[in-house]
N, C-alpha and C positions, 0 to 999 in steps of 0.2 A: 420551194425549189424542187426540181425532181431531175433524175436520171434515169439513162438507158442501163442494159445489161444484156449479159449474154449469159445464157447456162450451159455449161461443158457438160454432159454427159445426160442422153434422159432415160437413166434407168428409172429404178423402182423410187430413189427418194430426189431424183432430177423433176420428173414431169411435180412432184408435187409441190416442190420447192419452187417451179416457174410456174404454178400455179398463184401460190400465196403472194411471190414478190407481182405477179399479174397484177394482184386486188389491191395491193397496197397504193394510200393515193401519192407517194412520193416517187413511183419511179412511173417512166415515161413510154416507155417500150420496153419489152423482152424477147429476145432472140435465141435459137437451141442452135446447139452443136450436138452431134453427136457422130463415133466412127462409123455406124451404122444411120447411112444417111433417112433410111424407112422409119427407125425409131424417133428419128426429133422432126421427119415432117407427118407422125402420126400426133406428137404430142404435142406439136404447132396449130394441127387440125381441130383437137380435140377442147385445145385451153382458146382458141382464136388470139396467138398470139402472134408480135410483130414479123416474124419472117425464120426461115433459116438459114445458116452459114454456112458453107461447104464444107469448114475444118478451122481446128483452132488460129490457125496460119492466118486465116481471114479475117477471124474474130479482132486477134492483135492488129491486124491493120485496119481494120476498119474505127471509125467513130462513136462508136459504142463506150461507153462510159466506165463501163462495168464489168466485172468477171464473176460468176459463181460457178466452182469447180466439185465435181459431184461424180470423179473419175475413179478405178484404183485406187487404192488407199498408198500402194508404194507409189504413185509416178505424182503426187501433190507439190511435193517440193520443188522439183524443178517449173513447174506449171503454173505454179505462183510465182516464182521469180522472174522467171519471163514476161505474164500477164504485168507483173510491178515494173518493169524494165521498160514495157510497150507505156506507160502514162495509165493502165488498167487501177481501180480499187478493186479489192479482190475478198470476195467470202470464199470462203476455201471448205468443204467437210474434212473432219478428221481419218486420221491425223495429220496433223501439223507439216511432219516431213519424216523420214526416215532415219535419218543419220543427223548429227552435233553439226557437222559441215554444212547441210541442205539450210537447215535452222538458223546456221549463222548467217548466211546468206539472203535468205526471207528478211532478218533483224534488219540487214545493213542494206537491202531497197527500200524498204519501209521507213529506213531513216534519210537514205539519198533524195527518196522523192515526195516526201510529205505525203503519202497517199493511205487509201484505207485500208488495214487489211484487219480482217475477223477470221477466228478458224468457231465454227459451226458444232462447239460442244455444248452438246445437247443435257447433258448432265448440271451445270453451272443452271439451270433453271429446274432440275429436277424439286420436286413439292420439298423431300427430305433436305435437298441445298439448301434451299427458300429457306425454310424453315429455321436451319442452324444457322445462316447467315445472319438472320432477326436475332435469335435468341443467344450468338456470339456477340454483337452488335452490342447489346443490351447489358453487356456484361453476364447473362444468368449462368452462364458455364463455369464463370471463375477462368482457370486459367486450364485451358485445353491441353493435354498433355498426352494424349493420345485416340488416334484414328483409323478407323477403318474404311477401304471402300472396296466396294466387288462387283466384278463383271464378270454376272456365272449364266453364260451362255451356252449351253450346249448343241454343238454341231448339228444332231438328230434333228431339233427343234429350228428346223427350217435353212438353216447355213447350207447343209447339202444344193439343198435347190437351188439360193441365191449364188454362190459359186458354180452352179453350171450353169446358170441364166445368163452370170457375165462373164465367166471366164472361158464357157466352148467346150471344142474336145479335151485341150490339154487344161481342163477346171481342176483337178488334183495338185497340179504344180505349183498353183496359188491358193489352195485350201487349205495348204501350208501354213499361210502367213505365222509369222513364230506370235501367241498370243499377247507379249510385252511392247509388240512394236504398237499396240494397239492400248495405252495405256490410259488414254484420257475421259473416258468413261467410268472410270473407279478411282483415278488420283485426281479429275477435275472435278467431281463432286464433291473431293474433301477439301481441295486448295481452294473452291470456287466460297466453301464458306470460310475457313481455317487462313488468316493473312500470314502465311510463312511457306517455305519451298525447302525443296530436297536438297539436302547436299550428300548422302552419301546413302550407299543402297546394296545391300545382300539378300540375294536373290536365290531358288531353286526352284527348279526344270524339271516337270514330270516327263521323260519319254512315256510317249502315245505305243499304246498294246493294241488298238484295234485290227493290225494289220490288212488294212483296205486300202491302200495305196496312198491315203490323206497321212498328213503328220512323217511321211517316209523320206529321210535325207538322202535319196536315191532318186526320188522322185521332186523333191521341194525343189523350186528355184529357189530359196532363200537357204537350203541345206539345214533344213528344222526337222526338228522330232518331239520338240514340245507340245504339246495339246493343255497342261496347264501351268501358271507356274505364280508362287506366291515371292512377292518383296517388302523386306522391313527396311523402311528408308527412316535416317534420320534428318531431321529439321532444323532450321538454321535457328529458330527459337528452343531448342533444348528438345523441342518435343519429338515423338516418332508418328511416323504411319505406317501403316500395311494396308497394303492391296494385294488381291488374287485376279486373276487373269485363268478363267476357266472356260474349256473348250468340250470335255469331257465330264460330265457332270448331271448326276440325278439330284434335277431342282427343275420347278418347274418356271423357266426361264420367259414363255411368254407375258406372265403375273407379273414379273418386277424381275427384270435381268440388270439393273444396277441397285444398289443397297449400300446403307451408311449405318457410321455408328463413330461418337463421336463421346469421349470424355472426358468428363472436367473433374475441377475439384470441389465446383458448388454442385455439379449437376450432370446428368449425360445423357445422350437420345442412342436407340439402339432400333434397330429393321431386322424385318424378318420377310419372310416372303406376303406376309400378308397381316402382317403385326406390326405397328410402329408404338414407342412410347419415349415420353420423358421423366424423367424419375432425377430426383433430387436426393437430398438425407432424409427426407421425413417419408417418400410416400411414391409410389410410380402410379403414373397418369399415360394412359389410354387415347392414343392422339390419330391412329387410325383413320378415323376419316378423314381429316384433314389434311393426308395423305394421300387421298382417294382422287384420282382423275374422272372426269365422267367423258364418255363415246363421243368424238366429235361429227362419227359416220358409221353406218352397218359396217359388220364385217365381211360382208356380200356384197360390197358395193362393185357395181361392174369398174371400175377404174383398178380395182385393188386384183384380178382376176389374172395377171402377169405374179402375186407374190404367192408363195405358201403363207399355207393358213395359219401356220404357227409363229408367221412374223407378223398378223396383218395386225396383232395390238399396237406393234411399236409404229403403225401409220395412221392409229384413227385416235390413240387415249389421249383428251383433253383436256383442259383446266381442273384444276382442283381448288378448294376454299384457301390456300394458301397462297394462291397467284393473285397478282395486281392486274386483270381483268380488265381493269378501266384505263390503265395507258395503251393501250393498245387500238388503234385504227378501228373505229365502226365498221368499215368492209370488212376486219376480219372474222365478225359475228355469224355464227354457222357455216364460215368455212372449215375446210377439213383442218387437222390439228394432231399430231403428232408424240413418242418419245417422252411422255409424258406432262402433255403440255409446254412443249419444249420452242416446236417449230412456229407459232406466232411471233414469239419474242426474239427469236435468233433473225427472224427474218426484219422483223421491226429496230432492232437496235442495231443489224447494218446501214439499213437506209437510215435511220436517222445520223447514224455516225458520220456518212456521207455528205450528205444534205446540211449537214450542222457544222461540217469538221473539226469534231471532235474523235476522241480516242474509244472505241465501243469496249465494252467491259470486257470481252477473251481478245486483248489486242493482239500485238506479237509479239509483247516480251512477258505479257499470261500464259500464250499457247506455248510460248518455249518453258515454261512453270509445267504444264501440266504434259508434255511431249514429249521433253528431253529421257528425265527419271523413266521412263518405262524402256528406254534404246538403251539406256545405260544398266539397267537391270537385266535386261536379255543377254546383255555384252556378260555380267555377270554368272549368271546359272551359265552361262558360256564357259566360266571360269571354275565351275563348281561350286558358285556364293562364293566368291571372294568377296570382301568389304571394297567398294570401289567410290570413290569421289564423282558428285556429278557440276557442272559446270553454272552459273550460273548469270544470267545476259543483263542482272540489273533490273530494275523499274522502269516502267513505261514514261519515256517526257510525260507532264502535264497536260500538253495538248500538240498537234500535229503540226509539224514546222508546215 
């Protein structure tokens, strides 16, 4: 079987993302959307793909099969529900939706219309996921009782550019974004190996000192000031986690700007920037390469020549010796590769999900697992860390009505 598709947006990880679903042999055609009609009939031109659409308006009525949405990170929500409303399956990039509302809303199309939907976190395949997944799986942890995850990106380190590439003159107002609404890159690499979710979560708000108009509730549409902010959520199995959400921050975030750490009572694996291990009672073992992606592309490649150079890792780093390599489509051999070996597989396990109809592994009541706890942590350091309950949408059906 195979299907069409359309991609909403061809920025920086649009054109590449309708590249890979291009090579994959289950879909049938690919079509751009983009608000800047020059940008998706350059990346139409460029990938030789099926056509483009005037505007989302057209997409939804047209016969297109498919959606992947690759827009603002705040206008997702509604844009999947619509797309799920028109008869669309829909890959969606993170995050999920903005608000407990947006979210509920995604669950209850996704259950009205038997359709597909995946949110595109890219963490839930990170080498360090992989890895704990297996060796939770396996039982070697014992019984996980606490975790960490981090997403320590500093603004410096390329964010500038990419917020004035797509946000224009007024790119400050969205540079904003408060760093928790953006949480599935350090809580989806914990939940994606750890089988339990957030129920309740205290939270603190660094206000941003840079004074450059970013991070300024005077200037945010979102009326933010946070640049970084750390949450201890408790888990519905006894356990806790912590995640940081950093925006501000001397680390060097092109090497590994997500990071785990994960412990048990047999056993625990801990990250560093450039240091992974496992270590038990007896002995710490040195796991580092295994960890290790290798280049999918130069970091000169003329396609990449639209990103700063300090993001172009998170669009070429490849496979690492902990990936399953071999489920993955022969076309997608030497193509480009992503996020840490991320973007083959997120691309592969929607089309299959489609194609099969089945449920793909970040459905939507996973990405409400890993989307909700970070809107409801911001809600918090909103509150000064108050202790705040977060909601919880249930397990996914077994398979798609």
């Amino acid at each position: 079987m195979t299907f069409s598709i359309g991609i909403v947006g061809a920025g920086q990880f649009g054109g590449q993302f309708a590249h890979l679903f291009n090579l994959h042999p289950g879909i049938s055609a690919v079509h751009m959307v983009d608000q800047l009609p020059e940008r998706a009939e350059s990346v139409c031109e460029r990938l030789e793909l099926a056509g483009v659409l005037p505007d989302f308006d057209a997409l939804l009525a047209s016969d297109i099969d498919a959606v992947a949405i690759f827009t603002q990170r705040w206008t997702h929500g509604p844009l999947v529900e619509r797309a799920l409303r028109a008869g669309k399956h829909v890959y969606s990039a993170v995050p999920m939706a903005i608000s407990e509302d947006e979210i509920a809303r995604i669950i209850e199309a996704v259950r009205d219309t038997g359709l597909v939907y995946m949110m595109g976190e890219t963490s839930y395949y990170n080498p360090a996921t992989v890895y704990a997944r297996e060796q939770q799986a396996e039982g070697r942890f014992g019984r996980i009782f606490y975790s960490e995850g981090d997403y320590v990106h500093d603004m410096d380190l390329g964010f500038y550019d990419a917020y004035q590439y797509s946000g224009g003159d007024r790119w400050k107002e969205t540079a904003s974004y408060p760093p928790m609404l953006y949480p599935t890159h350090a809580i989806g690499g914990v939940l994606g190996a750890v089988p339990a979710h957030a129920v309740s979560v205290s939270c603190v708000g660094v206000s941003d000192q840079r004074n450059d108009g970013v991070f300024d509730k005077d200037v945010s549409m979102f009326g933010n000031d946070f640049s970084n902010a750390t949450a201890l959520f408790e888990l519905n199995d006894g356990g806790v986690m912590r995640t940081n959400e950093m925006r501000r921050v001397g680390y060097p975030s092109h090497i590994r700007e997500s990071r785990f750490r994960f412990f048990g009572t047999e056993a625990s694996f801990e990250q560093l920037a450039k240091v992974t291990v496992w270590q038990d009672k007896q002995n710490v073992h040195d796991i580092s390469e295994q960890m290790e992606t290798r280049p999918s592309m130069s970091l000169d490649d003329p396609s990449l020549a639209h990103v700063a150079p300090e993001l172009r890792d998170a669009f070429v780093s490849g496979l690492s010796p902990v990936h399953d390599a071999g489920r993955l489509p022969v076309e997608f051999q030497g193509a480009p590769n992503g996020h840490e070996g991320s973007h083959h597989f997120l691309v592969d396990d929607f089309v299959t999900a489609v194609n099969n109809g089945t449920l793909p592994p970040v459905n939507a009541w996973v990405a409400a697992r890993f989307t909700l706890p970070g809107i409801v942590a911001h809600e918090s350091a909103r509150q000064n860390g108050a202790r705040l309950p977060i909601r919880d949408f249930g397990d996914a059906p077994p398979t798609r009505s």
